[in-house]
C-alpha positions as CSV (number, residue, x, y, z in Angstrom):
1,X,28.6,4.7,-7.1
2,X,26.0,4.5,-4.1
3,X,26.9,4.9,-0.8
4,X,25.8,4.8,2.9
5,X,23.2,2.4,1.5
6,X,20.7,0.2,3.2
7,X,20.1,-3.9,3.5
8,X,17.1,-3.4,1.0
9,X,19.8,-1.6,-1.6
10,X,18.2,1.9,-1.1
11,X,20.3,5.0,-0.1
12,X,19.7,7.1,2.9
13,X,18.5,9.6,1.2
14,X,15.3,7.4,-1.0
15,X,14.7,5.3,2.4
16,X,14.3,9.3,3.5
17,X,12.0,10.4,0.3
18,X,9.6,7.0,0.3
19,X,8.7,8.1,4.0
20,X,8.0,11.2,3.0
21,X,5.5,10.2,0.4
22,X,4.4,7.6,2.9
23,X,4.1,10.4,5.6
24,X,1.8,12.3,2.6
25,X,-0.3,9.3,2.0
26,X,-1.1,8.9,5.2
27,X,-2.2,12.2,6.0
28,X,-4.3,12.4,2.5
29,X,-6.3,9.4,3.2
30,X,-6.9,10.4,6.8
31,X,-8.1,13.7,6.0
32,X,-9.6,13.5,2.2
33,X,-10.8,10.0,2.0
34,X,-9.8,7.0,0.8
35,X,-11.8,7.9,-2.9
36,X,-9.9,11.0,-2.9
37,X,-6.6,10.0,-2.1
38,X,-5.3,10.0,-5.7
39,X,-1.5,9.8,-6.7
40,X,-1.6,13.5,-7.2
41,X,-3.2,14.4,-4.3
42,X,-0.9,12.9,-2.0
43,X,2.0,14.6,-4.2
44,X,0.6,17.7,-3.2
45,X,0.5,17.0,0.2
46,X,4.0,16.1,0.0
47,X,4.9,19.0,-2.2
48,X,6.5,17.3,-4.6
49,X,5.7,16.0,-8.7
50,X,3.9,12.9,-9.2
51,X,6.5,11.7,-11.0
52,X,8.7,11.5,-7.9
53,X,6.1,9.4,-6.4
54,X,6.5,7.3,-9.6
55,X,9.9,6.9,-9.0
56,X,9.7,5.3,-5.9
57,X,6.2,3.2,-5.8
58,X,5.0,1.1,-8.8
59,X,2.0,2.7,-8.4
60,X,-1.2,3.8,-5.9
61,X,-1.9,-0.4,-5.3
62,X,1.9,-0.5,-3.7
63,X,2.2,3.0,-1.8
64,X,-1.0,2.1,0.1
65,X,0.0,-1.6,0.7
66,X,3.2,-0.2,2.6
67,X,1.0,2.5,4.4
68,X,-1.1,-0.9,5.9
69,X,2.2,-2.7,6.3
70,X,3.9,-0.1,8.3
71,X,0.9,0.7,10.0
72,X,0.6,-2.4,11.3
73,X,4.0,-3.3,11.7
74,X,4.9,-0.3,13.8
75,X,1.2,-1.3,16.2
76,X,2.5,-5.0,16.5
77,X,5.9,-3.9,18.0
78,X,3.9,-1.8,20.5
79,X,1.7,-4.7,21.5
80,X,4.3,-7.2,21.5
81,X,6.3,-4.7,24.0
82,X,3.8,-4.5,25.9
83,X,3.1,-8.2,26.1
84,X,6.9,-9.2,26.9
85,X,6.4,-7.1,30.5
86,X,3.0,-8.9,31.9
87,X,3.6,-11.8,33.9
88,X,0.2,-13.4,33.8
89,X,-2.3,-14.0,30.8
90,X,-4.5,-12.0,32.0
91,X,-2.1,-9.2,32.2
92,X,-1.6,-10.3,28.8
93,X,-4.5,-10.1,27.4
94,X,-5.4,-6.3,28.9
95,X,-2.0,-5.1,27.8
96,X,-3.0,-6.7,24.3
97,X,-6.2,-4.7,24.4
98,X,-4.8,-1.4,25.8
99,X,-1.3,-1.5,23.4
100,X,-3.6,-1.1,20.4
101,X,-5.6,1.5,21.8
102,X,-2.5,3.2,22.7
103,X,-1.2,3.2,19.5
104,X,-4.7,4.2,17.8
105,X,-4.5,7.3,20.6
106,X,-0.7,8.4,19.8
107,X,-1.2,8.0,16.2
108,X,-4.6,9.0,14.8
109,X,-3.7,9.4,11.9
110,X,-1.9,6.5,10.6
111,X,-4.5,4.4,12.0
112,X,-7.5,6.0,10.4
113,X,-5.5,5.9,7.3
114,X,-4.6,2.2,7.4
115,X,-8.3,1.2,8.2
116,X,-9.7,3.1,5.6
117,X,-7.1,1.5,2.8
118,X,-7.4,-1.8,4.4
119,X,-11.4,-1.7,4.0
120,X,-11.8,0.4,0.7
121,X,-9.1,-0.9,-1.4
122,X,-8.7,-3.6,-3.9
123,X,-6.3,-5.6,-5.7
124,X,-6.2,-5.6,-9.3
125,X,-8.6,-8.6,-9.5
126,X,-11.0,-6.3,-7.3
127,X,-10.8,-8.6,-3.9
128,X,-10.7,-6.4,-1.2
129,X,-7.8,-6.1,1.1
130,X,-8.8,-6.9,4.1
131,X,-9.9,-10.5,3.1
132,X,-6.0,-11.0,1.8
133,X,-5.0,-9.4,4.9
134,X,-3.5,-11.9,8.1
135,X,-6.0,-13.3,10.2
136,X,-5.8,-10.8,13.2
137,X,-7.4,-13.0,15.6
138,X,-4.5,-15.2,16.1
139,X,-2.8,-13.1,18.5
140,X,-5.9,-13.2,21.3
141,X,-6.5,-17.0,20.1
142,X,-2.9,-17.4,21.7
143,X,-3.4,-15.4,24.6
144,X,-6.6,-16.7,25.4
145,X,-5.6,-20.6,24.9
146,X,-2.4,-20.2,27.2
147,X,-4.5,-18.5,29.6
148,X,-7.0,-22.0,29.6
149,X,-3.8,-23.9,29.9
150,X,-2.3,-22.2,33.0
151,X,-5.5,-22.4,34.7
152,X,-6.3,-18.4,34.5
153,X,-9.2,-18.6,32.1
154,X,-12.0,-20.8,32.1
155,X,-13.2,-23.4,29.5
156,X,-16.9,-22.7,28.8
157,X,-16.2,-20.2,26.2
158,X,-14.8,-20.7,22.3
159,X,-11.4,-19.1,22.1
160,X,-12.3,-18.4,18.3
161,X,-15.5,-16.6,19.1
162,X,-14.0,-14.8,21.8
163,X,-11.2,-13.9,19.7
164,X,-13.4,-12.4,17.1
165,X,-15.3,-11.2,19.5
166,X,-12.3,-9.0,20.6
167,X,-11.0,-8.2,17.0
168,X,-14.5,-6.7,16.9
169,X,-14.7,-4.7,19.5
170,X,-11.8,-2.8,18.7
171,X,-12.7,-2.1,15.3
172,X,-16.1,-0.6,17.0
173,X,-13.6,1.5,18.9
174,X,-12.3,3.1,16.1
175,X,-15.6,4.0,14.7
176,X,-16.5,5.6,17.4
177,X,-13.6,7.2,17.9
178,X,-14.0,8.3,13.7
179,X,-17.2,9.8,14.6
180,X,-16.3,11.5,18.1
181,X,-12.5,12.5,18.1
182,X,-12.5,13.6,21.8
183,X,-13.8,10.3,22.7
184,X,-11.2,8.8,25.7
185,X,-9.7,5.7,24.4
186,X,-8.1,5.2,27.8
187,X,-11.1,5.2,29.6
188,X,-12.8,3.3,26.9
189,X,-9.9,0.5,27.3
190,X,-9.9,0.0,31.0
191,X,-13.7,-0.1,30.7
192,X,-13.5,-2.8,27.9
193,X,-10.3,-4.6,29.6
194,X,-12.9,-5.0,32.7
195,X,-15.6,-6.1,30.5
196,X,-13.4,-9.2,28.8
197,X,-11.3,-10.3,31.9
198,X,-15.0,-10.8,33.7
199,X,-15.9,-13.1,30.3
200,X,-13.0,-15.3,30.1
201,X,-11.8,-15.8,34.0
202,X,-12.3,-19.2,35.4
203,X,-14.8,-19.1,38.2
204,X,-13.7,-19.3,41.7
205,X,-14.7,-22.6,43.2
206,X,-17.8,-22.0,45.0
């Protein structure tokens, strides 16, 4: 008989192991590569058998899925923090910016990881995973459009191209940051929060 389990029906002690291997997957596709991230690779890194991994994943398809899942997950609870204690949109919108840098800073690796599975892996159709993944935009679409409506940003830009534009810019971020690791992301966000805020303010009256 099971005890101390959890809501999803697994023990303590599995919830325990699956981070483990997700904690090993992680660090293998950070440091080896997504191409080289193979179900016994990241059993190595984890120091266990393959067959434990096995156990507790259906496969490589759904270990990585719950790498991007957590990933993101675990990023959207820091942004949505950081969102709940602004008081203006445009507060909003730079916390929204610096949050995910934030994260990206504190947690190099799972980031790198997650990007990398999110643009090199696919399904067993072969589509790709990032076009099945959510559309990230809608977050700044909503910041953005409730800035318009309280009279904080202006309406002579599209909030979809802006919001892309955004979703962009981060992801140039991170490839910098991939090709420079000493590269400041908190000067690199107050520098781009500066940059956006000037974009999308309404104009004083002249």
């Amino acid at each position: 008989m099971r005890t101390d389990s959890r809501p999803t029906g697994r023990t303590f002690v599995e919830e325990a192991r699956r981070r483990q291997i997700i904690d090993a997957a992680i660090v293998t596709v950070a440091e080896r590569g997504y191409a080289n991230a193979s179900l016994a690779q990241i059993a190595a890194t984890a120091g266990i058998s393959k067959s434990v991994i096995s156990y507790h994943f259906a496969g490589k398809e759904e270990l990585l899925r719950e790498v991007v899942t957590q990933v993101y997950a675990e990023c959207g609870e820091a942004v949505e923090a950081a969102l709940g204690a602004c008081d203006t949109w445009s507060d909003r919108l730079a916390a929204f910016i610096t949050a995910e840098l934030d994260y990206m800073r504190h947690n190099r690796h799972k980031w790198l990881a997650a990007s990398e599975i999110v643009i090199s892996h696919r399904d067993e159709s072969g589509t790709p995973l990032y076009l099945k993944a959510r559309d990230e935009t809608q977050g700044f679409e909503w910041v953005l459009e409730e800035g318009r409506r309280a009279g904080e940003f202006g309406d002579d830009f599209d909030v979809r191209i802006a919001a892309l534009t955004l979703l962009h810019a981060l992801d140039g971020v991170l490839t910098e940051w991939q090709k420079d690791a000493t590269l400041d992301l908190e000067d690199y966000g107050r520098r781009l929060v500066r940059f956006v805020l000037r974009a999308v303010r309404k104009e004083a009256p002249s």
